[in-house]
N, CA and C atoms as an extended XYZ file, in Angstrom:
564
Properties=species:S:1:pos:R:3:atomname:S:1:resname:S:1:resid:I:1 pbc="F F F"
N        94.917       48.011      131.429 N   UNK     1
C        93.689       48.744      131.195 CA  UNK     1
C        93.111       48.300      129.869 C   UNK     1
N        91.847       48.064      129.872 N   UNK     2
C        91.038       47.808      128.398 CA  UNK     2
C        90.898       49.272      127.576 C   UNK     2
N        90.480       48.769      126.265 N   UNK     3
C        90.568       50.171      125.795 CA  UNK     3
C        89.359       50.982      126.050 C   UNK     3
N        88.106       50.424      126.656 N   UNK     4
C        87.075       51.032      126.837 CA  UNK     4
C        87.464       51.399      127.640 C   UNK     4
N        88.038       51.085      129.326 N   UNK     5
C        89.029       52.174      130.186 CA  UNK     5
C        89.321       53.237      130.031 C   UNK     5
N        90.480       53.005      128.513 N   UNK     6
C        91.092       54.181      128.169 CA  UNK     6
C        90.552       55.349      127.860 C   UNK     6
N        89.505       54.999      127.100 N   UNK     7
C        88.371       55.989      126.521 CA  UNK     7
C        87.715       56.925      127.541 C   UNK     7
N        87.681       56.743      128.901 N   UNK     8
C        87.415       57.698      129.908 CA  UNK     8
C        88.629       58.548      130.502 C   UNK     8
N        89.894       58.170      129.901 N   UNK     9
C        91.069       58.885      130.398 CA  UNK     9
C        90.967       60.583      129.240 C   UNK     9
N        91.768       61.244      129.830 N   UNK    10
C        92.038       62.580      129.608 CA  UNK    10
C        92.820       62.116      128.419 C   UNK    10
N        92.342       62.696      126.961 N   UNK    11
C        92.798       62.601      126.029 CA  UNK    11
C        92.823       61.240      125.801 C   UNK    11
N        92.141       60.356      125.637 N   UNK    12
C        92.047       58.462      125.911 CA  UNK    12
C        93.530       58.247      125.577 C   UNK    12
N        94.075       58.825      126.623 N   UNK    13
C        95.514       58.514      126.344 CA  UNK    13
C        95.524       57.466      128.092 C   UNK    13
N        96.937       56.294      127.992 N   UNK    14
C        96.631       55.412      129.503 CA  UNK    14
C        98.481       54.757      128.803 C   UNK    14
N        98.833       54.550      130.008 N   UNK    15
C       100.247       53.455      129.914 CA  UNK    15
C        99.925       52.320      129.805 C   UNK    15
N       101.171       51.782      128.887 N   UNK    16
C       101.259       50.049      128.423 CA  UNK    16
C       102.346       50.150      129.581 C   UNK    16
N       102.460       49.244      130.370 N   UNK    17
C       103.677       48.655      131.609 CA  UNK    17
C       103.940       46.875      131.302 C   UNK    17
N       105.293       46.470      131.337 N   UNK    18
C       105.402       45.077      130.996 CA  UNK    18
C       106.694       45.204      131.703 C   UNK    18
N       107.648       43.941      131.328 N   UNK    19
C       108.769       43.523      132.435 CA  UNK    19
C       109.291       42.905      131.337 C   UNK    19
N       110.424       42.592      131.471 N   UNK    20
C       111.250       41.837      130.571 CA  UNK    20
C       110.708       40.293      130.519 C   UNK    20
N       110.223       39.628      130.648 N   UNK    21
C       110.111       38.935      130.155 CA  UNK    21
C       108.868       38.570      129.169 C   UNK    21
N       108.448       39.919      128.563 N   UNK    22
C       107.412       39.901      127.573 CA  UNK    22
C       107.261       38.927      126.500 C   UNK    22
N       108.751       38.909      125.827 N   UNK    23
C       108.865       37.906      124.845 CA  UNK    23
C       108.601       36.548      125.169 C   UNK    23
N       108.327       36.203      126.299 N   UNK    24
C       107.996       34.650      126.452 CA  UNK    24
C       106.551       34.245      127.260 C   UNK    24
N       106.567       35.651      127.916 N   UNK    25
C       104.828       35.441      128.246 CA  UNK    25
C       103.949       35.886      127.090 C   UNK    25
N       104.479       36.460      125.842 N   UNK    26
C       103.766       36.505      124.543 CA  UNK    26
C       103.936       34.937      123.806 C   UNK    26
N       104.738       34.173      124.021 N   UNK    27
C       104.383       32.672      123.898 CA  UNK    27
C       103.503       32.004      124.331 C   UNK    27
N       103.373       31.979      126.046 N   UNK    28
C       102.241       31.561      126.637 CA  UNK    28
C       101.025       32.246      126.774 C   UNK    28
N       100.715       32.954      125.664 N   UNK    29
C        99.087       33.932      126.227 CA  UNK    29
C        99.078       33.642      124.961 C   UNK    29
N        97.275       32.915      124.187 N   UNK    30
C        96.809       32.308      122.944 CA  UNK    30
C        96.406       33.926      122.408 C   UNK    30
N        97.169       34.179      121.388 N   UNK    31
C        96.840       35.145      120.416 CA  UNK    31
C        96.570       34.850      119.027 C   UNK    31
N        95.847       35.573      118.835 N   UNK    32
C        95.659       35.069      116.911 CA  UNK    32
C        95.907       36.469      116.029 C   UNK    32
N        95.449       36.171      114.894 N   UNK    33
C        95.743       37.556      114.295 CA  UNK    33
C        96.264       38.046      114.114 C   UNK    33
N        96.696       39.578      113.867 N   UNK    34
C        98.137       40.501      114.087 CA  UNK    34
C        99.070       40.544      115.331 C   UNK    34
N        98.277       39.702      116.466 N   UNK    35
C        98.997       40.478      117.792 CA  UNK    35
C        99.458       38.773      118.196 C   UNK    35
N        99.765       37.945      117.128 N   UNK    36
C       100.704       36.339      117.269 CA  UNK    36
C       101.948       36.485      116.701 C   UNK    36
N       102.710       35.550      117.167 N   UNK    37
C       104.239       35.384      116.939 CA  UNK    37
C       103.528       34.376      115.413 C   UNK    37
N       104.418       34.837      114.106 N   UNK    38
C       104.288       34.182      113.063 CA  UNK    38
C       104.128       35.272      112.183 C   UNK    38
N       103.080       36.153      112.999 N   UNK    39
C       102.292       37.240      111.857 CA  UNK    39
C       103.483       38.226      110.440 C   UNK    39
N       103.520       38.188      109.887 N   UNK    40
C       104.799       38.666      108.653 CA  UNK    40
C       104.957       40.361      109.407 C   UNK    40
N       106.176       40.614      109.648 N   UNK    41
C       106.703       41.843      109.841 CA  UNK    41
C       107.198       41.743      111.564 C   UNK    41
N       106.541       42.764      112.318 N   UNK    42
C       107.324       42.767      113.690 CA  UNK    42
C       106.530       41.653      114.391 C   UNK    42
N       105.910       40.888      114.108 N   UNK    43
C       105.731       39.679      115.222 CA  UNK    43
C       106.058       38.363      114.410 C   UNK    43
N       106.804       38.419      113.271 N   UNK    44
C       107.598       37.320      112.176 CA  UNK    44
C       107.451       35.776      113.734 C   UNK    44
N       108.743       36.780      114.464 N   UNK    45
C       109.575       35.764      115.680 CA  UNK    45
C       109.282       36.557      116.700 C   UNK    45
N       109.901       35.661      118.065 N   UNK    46
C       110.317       36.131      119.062 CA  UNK    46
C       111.449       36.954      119.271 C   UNK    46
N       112.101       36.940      118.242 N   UNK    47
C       113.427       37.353      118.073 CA  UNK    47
C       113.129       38.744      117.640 C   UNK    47
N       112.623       38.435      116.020 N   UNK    48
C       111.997       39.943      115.841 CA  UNK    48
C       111.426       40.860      116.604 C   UNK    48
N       110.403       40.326      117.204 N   UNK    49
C       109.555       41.250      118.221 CA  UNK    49
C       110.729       41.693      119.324 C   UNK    49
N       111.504       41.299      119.837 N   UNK    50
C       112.501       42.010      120.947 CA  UNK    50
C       113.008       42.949      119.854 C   UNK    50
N       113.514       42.460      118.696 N   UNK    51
C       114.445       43.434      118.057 CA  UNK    51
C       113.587       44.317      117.712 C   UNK    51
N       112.407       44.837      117.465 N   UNK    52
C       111.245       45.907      117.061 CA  UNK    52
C       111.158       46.557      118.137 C   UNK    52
N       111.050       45.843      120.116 N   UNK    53
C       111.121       46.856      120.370 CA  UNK    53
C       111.701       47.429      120.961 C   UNK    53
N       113.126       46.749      121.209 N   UNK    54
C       114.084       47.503      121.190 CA  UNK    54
C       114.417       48.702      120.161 C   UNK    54
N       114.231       48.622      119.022 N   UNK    55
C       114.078       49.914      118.321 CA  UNK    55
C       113.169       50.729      118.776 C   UNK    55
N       112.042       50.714      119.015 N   UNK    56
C       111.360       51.437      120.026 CA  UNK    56
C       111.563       52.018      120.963 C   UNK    56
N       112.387       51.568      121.818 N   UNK    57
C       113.293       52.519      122.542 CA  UNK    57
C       114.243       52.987      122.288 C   UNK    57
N       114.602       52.749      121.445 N   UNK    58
C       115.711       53.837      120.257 CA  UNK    58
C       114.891       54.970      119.975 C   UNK    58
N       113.959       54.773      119.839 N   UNK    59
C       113.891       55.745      119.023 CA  UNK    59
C       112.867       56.591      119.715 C   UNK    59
N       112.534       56.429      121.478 N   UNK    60
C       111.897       56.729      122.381 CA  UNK    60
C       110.564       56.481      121.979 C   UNK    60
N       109.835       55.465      121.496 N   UNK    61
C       108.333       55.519      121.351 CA  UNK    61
C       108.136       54.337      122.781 C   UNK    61
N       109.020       53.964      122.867 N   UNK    62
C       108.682       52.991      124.433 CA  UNK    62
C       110.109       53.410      125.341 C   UNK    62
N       109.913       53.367      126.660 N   UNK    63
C       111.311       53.596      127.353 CA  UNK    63
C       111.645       52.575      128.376 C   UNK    63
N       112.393       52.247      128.917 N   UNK    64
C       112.889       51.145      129.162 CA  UNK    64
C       113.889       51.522      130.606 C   UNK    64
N       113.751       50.757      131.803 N   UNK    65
C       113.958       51.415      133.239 CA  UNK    65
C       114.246       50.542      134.197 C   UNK    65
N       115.452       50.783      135.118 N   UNK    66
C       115.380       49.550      136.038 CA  UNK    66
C       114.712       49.624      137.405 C   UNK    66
N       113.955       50.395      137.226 N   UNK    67
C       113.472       50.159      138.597 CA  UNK    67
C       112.028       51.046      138.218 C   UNK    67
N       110.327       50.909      139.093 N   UNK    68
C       109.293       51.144      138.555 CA  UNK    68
C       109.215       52.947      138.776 C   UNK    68
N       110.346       53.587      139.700 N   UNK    69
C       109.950       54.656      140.091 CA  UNK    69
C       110.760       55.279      138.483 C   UNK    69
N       112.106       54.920      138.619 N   UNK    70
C       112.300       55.842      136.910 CA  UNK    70
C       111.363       55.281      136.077 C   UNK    70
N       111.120       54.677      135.388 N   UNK    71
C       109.538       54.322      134.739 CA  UNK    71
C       108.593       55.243      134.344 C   UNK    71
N       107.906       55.614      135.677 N   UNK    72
C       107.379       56.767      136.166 CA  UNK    72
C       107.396       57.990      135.437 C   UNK    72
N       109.252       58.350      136.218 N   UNK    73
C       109.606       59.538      135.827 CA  UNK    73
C       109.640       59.952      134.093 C   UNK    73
N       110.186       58.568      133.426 N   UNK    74
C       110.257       58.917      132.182 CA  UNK    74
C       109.545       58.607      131.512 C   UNK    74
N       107.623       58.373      132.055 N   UNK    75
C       106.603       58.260      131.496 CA  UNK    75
C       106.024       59.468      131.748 C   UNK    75
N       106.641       60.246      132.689 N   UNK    76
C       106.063       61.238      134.040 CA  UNK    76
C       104.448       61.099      134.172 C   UNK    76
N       104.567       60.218      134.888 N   UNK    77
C       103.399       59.481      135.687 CA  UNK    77
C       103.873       59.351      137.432 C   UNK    77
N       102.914       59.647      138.128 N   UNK    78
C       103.139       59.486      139.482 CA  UNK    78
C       103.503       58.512      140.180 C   UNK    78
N       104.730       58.600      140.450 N   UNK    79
C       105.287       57.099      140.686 CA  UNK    79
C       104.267       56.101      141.934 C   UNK    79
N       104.135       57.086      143.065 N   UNK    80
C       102.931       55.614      143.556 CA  UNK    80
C       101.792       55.679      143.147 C   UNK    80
N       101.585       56.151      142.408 N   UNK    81
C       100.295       55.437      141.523 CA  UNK    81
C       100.638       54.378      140.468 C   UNK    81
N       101.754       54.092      139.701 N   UNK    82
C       102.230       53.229      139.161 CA  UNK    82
C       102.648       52.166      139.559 C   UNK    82
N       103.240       52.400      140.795 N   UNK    83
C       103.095       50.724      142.100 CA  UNK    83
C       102.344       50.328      141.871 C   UNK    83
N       101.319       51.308      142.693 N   UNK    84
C        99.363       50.752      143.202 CA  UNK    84
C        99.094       49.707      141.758 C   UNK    84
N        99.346       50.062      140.825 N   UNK    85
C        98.595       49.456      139.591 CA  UNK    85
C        99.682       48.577      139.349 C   UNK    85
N       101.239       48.205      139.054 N   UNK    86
C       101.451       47.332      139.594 CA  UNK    86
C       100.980       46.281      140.558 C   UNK    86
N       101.233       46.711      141.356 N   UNK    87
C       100.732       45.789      142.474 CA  UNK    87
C        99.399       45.137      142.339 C   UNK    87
N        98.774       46.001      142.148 N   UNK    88
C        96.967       45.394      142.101 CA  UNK    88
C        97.239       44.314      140.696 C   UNK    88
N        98.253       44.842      139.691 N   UNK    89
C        97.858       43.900      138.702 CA  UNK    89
C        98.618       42.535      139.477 C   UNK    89
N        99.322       42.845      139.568 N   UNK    90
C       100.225       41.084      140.343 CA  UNK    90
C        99.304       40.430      141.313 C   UNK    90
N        98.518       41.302      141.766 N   UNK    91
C        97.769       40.406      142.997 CA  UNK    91
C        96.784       40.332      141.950 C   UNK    91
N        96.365       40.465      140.836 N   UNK    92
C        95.314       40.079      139.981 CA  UNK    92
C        96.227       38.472      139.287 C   UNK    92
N        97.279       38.623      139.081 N   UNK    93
C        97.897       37.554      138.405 CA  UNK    93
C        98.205       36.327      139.629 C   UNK    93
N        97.682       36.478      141.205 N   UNK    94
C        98.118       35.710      141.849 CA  UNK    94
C        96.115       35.226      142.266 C   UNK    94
N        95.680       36.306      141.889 N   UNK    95
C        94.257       35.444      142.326 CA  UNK    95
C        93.395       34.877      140.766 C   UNK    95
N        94.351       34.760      139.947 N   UNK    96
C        93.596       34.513      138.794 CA  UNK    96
C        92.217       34.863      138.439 C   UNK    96
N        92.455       36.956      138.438 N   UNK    97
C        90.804       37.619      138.622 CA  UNK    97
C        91.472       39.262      138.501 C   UNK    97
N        90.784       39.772      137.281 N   UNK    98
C        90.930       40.951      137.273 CA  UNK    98
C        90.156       41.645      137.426 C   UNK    98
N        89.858       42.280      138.795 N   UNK    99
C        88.521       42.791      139.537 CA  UNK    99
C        88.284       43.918      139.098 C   UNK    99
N        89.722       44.781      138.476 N   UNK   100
C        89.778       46.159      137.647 CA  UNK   100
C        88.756       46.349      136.052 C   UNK   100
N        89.114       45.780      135.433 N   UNK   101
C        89.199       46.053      134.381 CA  UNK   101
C        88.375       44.489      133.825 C   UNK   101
N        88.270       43.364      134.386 N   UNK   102
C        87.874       42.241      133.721 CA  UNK   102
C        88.365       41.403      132.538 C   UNK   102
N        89.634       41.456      132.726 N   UNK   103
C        90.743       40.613      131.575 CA  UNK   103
C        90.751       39.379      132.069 C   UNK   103
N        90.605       38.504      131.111 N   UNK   104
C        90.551       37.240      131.492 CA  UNK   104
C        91.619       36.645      131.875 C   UNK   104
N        91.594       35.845      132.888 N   UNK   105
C        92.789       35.627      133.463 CA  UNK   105
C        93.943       34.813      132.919 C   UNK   105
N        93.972       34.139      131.852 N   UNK   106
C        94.828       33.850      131.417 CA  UNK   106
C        95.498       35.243      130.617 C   UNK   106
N        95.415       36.188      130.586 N   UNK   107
C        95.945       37.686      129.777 CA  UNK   107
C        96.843       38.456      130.905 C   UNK   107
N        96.433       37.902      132.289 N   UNK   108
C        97.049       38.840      133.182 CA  UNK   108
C        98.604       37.829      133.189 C   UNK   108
N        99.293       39.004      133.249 N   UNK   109
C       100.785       38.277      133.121 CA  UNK   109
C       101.630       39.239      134.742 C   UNK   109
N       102.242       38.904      135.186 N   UNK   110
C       103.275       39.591      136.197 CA  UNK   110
C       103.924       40.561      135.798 C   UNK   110
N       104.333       41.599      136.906 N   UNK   111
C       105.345       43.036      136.186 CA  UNK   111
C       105.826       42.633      137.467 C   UNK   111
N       107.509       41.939      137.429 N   UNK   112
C       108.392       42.015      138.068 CA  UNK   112
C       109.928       41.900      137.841 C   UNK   112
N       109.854       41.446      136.478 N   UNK   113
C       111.448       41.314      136.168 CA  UNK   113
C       111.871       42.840      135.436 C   UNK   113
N       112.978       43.062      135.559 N   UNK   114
C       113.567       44.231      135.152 CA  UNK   114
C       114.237       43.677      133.979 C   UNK   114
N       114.668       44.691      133.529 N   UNK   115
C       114.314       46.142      132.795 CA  UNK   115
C       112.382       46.049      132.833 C   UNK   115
N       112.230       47.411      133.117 N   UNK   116
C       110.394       47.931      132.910 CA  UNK   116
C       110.407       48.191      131.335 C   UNK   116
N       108.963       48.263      131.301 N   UNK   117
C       109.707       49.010      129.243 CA  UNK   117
C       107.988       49.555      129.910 C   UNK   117
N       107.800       50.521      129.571 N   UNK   118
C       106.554       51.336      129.325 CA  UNK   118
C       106.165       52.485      127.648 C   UNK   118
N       104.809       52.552      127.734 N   UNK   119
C       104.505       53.763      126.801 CA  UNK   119
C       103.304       54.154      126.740 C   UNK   119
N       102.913       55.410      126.442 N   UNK   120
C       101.783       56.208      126.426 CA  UNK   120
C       101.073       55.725      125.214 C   UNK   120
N        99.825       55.201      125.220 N   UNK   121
C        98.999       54.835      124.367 CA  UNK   121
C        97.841       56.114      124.179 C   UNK   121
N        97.284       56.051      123.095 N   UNK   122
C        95.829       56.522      122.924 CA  UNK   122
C        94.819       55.869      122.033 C   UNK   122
N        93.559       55.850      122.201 N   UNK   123
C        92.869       54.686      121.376 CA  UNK   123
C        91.262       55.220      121.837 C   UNK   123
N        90.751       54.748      120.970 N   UNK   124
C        89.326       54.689      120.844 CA  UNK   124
C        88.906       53.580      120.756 C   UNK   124
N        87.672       53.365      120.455 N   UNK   125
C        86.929       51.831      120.773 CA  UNK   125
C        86.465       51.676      118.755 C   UNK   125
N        86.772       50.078      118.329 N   UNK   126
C        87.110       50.184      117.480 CA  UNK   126
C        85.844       49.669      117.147 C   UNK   126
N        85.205       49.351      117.449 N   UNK   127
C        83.707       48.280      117.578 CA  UNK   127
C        83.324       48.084      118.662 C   UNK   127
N        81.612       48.161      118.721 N   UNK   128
C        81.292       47.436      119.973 CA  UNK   128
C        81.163       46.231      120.369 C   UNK   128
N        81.148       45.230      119.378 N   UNK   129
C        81.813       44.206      119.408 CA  UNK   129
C        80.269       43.268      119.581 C   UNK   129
N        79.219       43.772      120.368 N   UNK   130
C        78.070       43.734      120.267 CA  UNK   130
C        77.051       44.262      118.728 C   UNK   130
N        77.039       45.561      118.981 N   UNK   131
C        76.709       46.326      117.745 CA  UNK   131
C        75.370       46.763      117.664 C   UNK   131
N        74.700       47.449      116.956 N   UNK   132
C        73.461       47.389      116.687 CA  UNK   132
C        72.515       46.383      116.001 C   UNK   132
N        71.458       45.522      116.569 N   UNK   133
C        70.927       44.931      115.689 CA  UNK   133
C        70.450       45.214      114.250 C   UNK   133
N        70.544       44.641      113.341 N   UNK   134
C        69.849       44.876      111.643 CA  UNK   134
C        69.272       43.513      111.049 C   UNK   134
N        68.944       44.249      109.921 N   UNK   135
C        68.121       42.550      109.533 CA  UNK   135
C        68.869       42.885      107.861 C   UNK   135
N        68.327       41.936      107.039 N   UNK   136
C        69.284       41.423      105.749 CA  UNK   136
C        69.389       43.119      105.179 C   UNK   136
N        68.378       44.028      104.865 N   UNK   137
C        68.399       45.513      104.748 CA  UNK   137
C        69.063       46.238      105.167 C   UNK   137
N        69.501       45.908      106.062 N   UNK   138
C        71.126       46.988      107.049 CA  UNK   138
C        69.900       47.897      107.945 C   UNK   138
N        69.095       47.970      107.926 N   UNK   139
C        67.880       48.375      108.660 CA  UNK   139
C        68.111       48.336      110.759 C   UNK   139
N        68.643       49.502      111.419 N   UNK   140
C        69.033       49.010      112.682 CA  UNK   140
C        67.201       48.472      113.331 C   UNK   140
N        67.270       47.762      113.853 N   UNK   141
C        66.276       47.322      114.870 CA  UNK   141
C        65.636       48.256      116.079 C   UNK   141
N        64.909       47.761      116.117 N   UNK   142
C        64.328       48.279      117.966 CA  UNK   142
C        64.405       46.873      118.522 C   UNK   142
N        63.720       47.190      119.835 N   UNK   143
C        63.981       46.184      120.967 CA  UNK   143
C        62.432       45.521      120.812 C   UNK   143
N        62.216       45.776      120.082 N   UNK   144
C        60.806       44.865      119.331 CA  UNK   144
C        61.368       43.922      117.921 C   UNK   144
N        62.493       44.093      117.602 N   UNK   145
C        62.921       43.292      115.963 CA  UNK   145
C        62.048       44.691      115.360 C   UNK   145
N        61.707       45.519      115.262 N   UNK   146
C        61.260       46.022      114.149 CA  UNK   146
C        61.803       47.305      113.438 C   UNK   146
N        62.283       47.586      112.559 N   UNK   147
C        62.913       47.709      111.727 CA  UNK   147
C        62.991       49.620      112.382 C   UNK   147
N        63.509       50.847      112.333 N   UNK   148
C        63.651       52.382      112.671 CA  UNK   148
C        63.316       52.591      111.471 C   UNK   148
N        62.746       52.992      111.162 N   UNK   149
C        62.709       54.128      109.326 CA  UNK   149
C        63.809       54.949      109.371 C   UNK   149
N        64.224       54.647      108.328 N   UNK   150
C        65.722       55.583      107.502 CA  UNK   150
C        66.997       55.360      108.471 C   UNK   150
N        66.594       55.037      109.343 N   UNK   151
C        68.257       54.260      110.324 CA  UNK   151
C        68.574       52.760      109.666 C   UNK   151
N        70.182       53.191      109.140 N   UNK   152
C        70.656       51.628      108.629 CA  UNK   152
C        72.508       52.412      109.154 C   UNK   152
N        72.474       50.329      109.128 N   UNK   153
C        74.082       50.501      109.937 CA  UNK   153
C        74.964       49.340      109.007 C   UNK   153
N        75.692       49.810      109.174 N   UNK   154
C        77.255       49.190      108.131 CA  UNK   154
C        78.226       48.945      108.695 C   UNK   154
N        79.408       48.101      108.553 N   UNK   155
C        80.774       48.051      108.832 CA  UNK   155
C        80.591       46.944      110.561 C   UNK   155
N        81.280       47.569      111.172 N   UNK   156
C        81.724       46.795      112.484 CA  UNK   156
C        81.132       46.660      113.424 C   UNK   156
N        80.115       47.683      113.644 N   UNK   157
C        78.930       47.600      114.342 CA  UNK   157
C        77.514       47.216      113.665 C   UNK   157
N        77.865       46.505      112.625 N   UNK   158
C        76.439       46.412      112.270 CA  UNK   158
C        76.488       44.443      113.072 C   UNK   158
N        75.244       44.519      113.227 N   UNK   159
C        74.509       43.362      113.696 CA  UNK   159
C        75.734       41.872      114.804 C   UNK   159
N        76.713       42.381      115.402 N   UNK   160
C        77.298       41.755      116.094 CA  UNK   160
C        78.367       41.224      115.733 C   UNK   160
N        78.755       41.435      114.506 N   UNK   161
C        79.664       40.970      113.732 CA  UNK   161
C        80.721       40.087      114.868 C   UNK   161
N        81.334       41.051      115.460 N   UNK   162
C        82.680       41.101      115.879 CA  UNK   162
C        82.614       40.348      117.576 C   UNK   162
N        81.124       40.591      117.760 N   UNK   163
C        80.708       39.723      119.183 CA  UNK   163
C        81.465       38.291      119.882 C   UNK   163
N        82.330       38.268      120.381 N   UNK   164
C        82.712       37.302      120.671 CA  UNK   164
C        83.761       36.064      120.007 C   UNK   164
N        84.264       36.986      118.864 N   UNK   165
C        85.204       36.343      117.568 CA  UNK   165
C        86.146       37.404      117.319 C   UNK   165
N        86.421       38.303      117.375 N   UNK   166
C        87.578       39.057      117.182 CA  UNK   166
C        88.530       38.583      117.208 C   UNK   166
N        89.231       38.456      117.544 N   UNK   167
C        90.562       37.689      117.880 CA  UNK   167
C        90.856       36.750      116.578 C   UNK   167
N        89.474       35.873      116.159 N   UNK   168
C        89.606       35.004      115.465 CA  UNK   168
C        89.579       35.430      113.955 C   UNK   168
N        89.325       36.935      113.606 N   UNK   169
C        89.096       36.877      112.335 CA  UNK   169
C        90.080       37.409      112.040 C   UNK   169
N        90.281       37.349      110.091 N   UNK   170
C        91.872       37.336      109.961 CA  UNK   170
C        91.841       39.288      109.833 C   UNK   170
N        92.979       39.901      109.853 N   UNK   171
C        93.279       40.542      110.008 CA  UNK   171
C        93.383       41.230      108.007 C   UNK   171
N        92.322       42.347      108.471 N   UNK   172
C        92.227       43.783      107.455 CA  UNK   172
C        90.982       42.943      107.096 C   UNK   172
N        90.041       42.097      107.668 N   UNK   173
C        88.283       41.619      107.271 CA  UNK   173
C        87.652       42.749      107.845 C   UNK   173
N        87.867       43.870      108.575 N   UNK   174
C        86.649       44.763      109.510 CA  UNK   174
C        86.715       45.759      107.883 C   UNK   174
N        87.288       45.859      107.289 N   UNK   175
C        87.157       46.666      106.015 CA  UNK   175
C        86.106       46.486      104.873 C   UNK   175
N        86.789       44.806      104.426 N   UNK   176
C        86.047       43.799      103.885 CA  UNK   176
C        84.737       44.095      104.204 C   UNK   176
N        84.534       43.649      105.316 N   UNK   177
C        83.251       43.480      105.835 CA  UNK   177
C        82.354       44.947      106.113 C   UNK   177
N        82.697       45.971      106.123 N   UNK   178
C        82.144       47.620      105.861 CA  UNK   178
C        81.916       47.948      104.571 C   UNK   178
N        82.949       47.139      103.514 N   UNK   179
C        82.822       47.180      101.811 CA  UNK   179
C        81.818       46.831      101.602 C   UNK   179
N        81.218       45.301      101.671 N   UNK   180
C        80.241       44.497      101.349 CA  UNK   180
C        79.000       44.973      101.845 C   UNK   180
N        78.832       45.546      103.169 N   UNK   181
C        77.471       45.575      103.532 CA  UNK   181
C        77.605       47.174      102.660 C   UNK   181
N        78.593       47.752      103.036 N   UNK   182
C        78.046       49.214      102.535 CA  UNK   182
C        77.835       49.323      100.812 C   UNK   182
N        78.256       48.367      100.332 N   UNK   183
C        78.141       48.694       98.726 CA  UNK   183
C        76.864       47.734       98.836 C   UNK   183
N        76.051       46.603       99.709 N   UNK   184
C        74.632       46.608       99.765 CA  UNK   184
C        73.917       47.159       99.776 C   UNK   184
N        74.007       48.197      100.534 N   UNK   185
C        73.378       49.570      100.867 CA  UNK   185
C        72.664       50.560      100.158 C   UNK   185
N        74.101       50.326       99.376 N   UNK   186
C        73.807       51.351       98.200 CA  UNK   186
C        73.227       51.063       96.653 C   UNK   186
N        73.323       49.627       96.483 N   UNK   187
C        72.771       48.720       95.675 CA  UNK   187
C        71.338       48.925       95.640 C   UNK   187
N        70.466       48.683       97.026 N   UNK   188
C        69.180       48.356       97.429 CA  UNK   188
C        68.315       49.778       96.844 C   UNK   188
């Protein structure tokens, strides 16, 4: 599920589901940023990252199951509804097309090897990634370019920032980049 998905769930709360062999389909899927093998702390290694989350299930923030119906139970989620989405995702990973949700197909990975490891997420949308248009003033736009009186926008949604580069920028810049325009702001 994307997180804009999630955001229509009850409490934007939705399950993470994976299969044991996470640690090596996180090799083959191009990540950058915090969420790459290299990054300093729990994604150092491959090694690390199993050992992180295996502590995770120590310490029950993820749980870990051999078969998809306990899964379920100790997500308590309805077990055939957790197939269904299984399943639909594997037949998404066999037609290279995620008709659900629109993940690009190199992201869709298989849920079939055991141990399951699942967990309850919650999340909001962190940017629109699009944003509101502005001009050098922080000034949001209309659908004419022309400027709203007294509407100005800052940080992650201002003017597209994040459109199509996320992934690529380094990690703790969405701050940076809310500092700078917003201490413009206040400059002007």
């Amino acid at each position: 599920m994307n997180l804009f998905a999630a955001t229509k769930e009850p409490g934007y709360l939705y399950a993470m589901i994976w299969d044991d062999n996470y640690a090596e389909t996180l090799e083959k899927v191009h990540m950058l940023g915090c969420a790459r093998y290299g990054f300093p702390g729990y994604m150092k290694d491959k090694e690390a990252f199993v050992a992180d989350t295996e502590q995770h299930v120590k310490d029950g923030l993820v749980v870990k199951a051999d078969t998809l119906e306990e899964l379920a139970e100790k997500l308590n989620l309805p077990a055939d509804k957790l197939k269904e989405a299984v399943a639909n995702n594997n037949q998404a990973v066999i037609d290279h097309q995620d008709k659900e949700f629109g993940k690009e197909a190199y992201r869709i990975t298989p849920i079939k090897k055991k141990p399951y490891y699942g967990c309850i997420l919650g999340g909001r949308i962190l940017c629109t990634f699009d944003g509101l248009r502005i001009n050098t003033k922080m000034e949001v736009l209309d659908e004419n370019h022309d400027p709203i009186p007294g509407l100005y926008e800052a940080g992650n949604d201002a003017g597209g920032f994040f459109w199509g580069s996320y992934n690529d920028r380094v990690p703790g810049l969405a701050a940076s980049y809310a500092h700078v325009w917003l201490g413009n702001l206040l400059l002007d």
